[in-house]
KENU-566295 format. One record per residue (C-alpha): residue number from 1; x, y, z negated. Coordinates in nm, 2 decimals, always signed. Each point is the difference from the previous one (the first is absolute). Example, Ala and Ser with C-alpha at 12.3 -4.5 7.8 and 13.67 -1.06 7.14 Angstrom:
% KENU-566295
{1; {+1.23; -0.45; -0.78}}
{2; {+0.14; +0.34; +0.07}}
This chain:
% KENU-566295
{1; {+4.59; +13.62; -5.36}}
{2; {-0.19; -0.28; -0.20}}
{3; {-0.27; +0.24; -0.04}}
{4; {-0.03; +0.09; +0.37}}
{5; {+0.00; -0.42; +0.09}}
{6; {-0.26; -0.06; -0.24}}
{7; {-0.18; +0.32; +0.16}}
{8; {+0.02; -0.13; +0.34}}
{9; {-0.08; -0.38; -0.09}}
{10; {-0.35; +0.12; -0.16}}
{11; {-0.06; +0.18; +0.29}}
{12; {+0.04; -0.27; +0.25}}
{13; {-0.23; -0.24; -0.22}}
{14; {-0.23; +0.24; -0.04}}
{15; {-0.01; +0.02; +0.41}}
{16; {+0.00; -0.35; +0.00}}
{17; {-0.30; -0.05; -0.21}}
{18; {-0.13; +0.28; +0.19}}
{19; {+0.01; -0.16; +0.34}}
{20; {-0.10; -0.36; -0.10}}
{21; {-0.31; +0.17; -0.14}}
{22; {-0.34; -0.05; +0.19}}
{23; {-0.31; +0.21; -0.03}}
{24; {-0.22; -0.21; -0.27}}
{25; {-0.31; -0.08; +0.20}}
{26; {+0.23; -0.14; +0.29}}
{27; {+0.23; -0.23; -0.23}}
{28; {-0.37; -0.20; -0.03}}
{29; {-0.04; -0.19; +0.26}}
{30; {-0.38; -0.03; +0.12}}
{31; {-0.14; -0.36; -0.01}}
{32; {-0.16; -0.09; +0.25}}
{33; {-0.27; -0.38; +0.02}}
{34; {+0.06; -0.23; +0.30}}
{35; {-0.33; -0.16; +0.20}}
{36; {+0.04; -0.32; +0.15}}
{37; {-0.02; -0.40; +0.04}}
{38; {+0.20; -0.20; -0.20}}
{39; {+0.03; -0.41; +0.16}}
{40; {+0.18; -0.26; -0.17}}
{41; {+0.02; -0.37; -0.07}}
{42; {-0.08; -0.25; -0.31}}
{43; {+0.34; -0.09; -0.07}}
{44; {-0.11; -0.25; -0.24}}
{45; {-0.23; -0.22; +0.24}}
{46; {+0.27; +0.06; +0.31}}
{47; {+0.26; -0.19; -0.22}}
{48; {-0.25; -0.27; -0.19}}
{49; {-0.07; -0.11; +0.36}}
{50; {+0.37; -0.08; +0.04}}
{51; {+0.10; -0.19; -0.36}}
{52; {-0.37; -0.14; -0.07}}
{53; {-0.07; -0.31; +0.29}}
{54; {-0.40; +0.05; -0.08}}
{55; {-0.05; +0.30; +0.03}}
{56; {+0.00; +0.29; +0.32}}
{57; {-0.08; +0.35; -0.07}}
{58; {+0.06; +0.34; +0.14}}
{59; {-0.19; +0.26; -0.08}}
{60; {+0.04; +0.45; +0.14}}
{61; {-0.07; +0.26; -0.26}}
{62; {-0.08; +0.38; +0.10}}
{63; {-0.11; +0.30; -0.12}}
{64; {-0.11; +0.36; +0.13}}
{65; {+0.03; +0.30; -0.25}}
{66; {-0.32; +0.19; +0.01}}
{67; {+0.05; +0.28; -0.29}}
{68; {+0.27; +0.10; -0.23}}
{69; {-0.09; -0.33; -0.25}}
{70; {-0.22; -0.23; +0.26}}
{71; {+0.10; -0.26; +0.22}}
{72; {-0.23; -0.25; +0.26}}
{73; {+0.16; -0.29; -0.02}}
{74; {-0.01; -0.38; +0.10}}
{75; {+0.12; -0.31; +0.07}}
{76; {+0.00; -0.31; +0.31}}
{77; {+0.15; -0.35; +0.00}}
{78; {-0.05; -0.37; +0.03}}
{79; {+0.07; -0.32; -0.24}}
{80; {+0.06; -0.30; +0.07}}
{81; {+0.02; -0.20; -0.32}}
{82; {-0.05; -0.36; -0.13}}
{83; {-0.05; -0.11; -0.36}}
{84; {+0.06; -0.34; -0.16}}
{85; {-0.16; +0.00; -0.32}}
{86; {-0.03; -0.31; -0.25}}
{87; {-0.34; -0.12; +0.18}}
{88; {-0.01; +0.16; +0.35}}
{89; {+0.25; +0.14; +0.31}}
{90; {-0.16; +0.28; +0.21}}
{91; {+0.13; +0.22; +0.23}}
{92; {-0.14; +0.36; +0.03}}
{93; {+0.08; +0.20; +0.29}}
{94; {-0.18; +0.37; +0.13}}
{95; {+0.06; +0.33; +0.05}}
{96; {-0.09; +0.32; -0.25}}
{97; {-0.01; +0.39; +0.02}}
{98; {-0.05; +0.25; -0.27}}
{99; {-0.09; +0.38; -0.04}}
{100; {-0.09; +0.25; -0.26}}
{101; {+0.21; +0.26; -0.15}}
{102; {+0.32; +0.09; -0.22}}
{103; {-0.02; +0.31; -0.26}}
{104; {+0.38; +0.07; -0.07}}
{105; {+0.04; +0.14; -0.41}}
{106; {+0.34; +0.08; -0.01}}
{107; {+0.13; +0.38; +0.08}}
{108; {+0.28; +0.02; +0.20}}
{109; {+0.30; +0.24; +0.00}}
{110; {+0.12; +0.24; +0.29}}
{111; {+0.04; -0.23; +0.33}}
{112; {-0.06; -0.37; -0.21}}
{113; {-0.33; -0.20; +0.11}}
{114; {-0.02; -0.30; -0.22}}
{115; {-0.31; -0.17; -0.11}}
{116; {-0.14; -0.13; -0.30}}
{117; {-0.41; -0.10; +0.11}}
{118; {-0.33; -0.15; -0.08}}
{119; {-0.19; -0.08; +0.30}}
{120; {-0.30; -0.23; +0.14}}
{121; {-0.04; -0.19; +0.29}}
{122; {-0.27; -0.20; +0.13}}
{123; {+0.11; -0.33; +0.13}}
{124; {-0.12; -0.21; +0.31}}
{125; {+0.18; -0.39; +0.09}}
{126; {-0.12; -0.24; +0.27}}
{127; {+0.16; -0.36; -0.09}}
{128; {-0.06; -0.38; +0.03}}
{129; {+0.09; -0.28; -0.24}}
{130; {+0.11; -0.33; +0.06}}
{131; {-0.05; -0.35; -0.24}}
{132; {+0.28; -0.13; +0.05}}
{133; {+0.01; -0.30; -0.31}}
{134; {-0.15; -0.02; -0.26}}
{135; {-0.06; -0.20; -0.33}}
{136; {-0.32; -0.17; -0.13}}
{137; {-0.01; +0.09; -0.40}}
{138; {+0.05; -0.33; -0.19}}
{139; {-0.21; +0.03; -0.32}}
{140; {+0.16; -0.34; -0.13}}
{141; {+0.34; +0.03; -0.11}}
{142; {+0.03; -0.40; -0.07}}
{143; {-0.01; -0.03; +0.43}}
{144; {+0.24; +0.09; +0.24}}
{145; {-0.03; +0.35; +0.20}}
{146; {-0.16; -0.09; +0.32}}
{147; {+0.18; +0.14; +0.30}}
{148; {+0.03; +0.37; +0.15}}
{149; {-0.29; -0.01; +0.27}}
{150; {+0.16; +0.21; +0.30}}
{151; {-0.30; +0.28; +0.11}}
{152; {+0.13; +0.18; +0.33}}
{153; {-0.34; +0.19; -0.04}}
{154; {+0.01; +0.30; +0.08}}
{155; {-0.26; +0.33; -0.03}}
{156; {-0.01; +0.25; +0.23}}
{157; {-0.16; +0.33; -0.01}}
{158; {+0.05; +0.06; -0.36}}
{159; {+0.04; +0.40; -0.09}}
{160; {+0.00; +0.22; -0.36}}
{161; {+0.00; +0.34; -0.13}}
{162; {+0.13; +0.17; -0.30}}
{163; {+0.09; +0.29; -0.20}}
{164; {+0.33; +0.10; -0.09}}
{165; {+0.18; +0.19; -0.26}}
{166; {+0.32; +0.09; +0.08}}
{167; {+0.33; +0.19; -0.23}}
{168; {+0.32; +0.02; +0.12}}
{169; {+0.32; +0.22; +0.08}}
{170; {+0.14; +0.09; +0.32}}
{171; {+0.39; +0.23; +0.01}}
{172; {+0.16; +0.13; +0.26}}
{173; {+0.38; -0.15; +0.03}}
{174; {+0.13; +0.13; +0.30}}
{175; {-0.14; +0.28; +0.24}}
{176; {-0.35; -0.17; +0.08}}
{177; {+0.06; -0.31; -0.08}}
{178; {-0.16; -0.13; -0.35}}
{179; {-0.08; -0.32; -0.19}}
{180; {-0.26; -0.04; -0.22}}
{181; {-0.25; -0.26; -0.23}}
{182; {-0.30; -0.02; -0.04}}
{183; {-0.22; -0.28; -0.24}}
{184; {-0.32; -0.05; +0.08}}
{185; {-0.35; -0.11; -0.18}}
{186; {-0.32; -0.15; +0.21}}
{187; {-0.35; -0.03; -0.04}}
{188; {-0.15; -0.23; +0.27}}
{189; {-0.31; +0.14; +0.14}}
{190; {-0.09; -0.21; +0.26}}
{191; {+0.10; -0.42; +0.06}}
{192; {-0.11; -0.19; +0.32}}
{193; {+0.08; -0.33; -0.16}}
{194; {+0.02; -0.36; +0.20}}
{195; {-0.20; -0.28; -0.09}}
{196; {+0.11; -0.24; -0.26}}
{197; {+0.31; +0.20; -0.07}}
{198; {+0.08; +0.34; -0.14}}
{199; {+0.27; +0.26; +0.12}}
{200; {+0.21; -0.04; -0.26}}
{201; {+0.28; +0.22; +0.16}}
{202; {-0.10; +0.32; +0.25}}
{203; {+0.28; +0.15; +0.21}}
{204; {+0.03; +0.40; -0.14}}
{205; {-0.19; -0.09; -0.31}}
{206; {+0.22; -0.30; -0.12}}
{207; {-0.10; -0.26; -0.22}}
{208; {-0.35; +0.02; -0.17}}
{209; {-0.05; +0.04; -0.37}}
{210; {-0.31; -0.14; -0.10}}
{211; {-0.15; +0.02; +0.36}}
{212; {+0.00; +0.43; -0.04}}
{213; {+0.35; +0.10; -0.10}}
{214; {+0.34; +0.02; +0.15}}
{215; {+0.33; +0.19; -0.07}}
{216; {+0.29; +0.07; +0.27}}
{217; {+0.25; +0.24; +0.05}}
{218; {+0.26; +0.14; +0.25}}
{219; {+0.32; +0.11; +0.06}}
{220; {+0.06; +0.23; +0.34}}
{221; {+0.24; +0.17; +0.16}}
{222; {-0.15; +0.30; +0.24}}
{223; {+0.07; +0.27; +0.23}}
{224; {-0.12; +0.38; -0.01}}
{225; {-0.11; +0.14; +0.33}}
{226; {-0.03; +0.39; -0.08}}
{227; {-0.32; +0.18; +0.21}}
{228; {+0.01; +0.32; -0.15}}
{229; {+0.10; +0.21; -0.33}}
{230; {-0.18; +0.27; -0.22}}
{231; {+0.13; +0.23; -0.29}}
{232; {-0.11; -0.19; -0.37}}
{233; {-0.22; +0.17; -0.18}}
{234; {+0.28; +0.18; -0.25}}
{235; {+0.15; +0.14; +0.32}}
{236; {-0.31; +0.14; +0.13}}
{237; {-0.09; +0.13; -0.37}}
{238; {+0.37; +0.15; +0.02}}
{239; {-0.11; +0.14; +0.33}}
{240; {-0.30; +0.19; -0.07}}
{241; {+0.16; +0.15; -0.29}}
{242; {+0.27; +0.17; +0.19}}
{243; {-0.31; +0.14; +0.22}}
């Protein structure tokens, strides 16, 4: 009797096993690449603009995947930003756009479509500056420093172009929404400068290093809009085997 349970429990398991078991080439599932626009937000200047009384940003980040590894991509906003420094008060304000392209290193698994890029983008902004105080160096230290002198001048006109290096991540967190970061490393190119005053701060290239150098970064929050899909190259190579 033991014998013939035993029997018939090895035989149900073995019909078990049996019917849970799927043909090898379809227990892999085929991966497949989305196409499409991604649009998101700077996260970071949205909510400086709201704890920071100086400053008002907003910038839109996008991108368009073009190959398997290659992405256009780009950027638009505004600044509106006023410094007080030891000597001077200005206030910057203009608008910015950026385009180049995003080259995405990291290999994803099955259906995941993180990023980890290098990119370029050129960078266009059109801004004015405004003196608004400023104070005359006093070379004597054994005399008073003489009063702020209040400017108001302000430069129209005033425009610059640059080059931009750009690293960051961007990971999907919930269907096709994603956050990402990006730092950032300018060359200036170009610099329409006023007269009697330099642009010491340039909405989308920040503050200038040494009148040629700036740093930045970002932190976004975007949306995937999906335009079409394609079989990865694995699955196609998979594919053309079976042929």
């Amino acid at each position: 009797m033991l014998k013939f349970i035993f029997s018939s429990c090895l035989l149900f398991s073995s019909l078990f096993l049996m019917a849970q078991e799927t043909p090898k080439n379809d227990s892999i599932p085929v991966k497949t690449d989305r196409y499409g626009l991604r649009i998101g937000i700077d996260l970071f200047k949205l909510s400086r603009s709201f704890y920071e009384d100086d400053y008002k940003g907003l910038e839109i980040v996008g991108d368009y995947r073009l190959t398997k590894n290659y992405y256009l991509a780009g950027e638009i906003g505004n600044e509106n930003k006023t410094v007080d420094d030891d000597r001077l008060n200005f206030t910057t304000k203009g608008t910015y756009f950026k385009v180049g392209f995003n080259y995405n290193a990291y290999e994803n698994w099955l259906d995941m479509e993180n990023l980890i890029y290098i990119g370029l983008r050129y960078g266009v902004s059109s801004f004015s500056q405004t003196l608004n105080d400023y104070q005359i160096y006093n070379a004597n230290p054994y005399f008073p420093e003489p009063p702020a002198v209040e400017g108001r001048e302000k430069f129209n006109g005033l425009s610059a172009q640059w080059a931009e290096f750009v690293a960051g991540v961007n990971a999907k967190v919930y269907n096709n929404i994603y956050v990402g970061f990006s730092v950032r490393l300018n060359k200036m190119v170009s610099n329409k400068k006023p007269t009697g005053f330099d642009n010491l701060y340039i909405p989308g290239f920040h503050r200038t290093y040494d009148g040629d150098f700036g740093v930045g970064f970002n932190y976004t929050v975007s949306y995937f809009i999906p335009l079409y899909k394609t079989k990865s190259d694995k699955a196609k190579s998979v594919t053309s085997e079976k042929k």
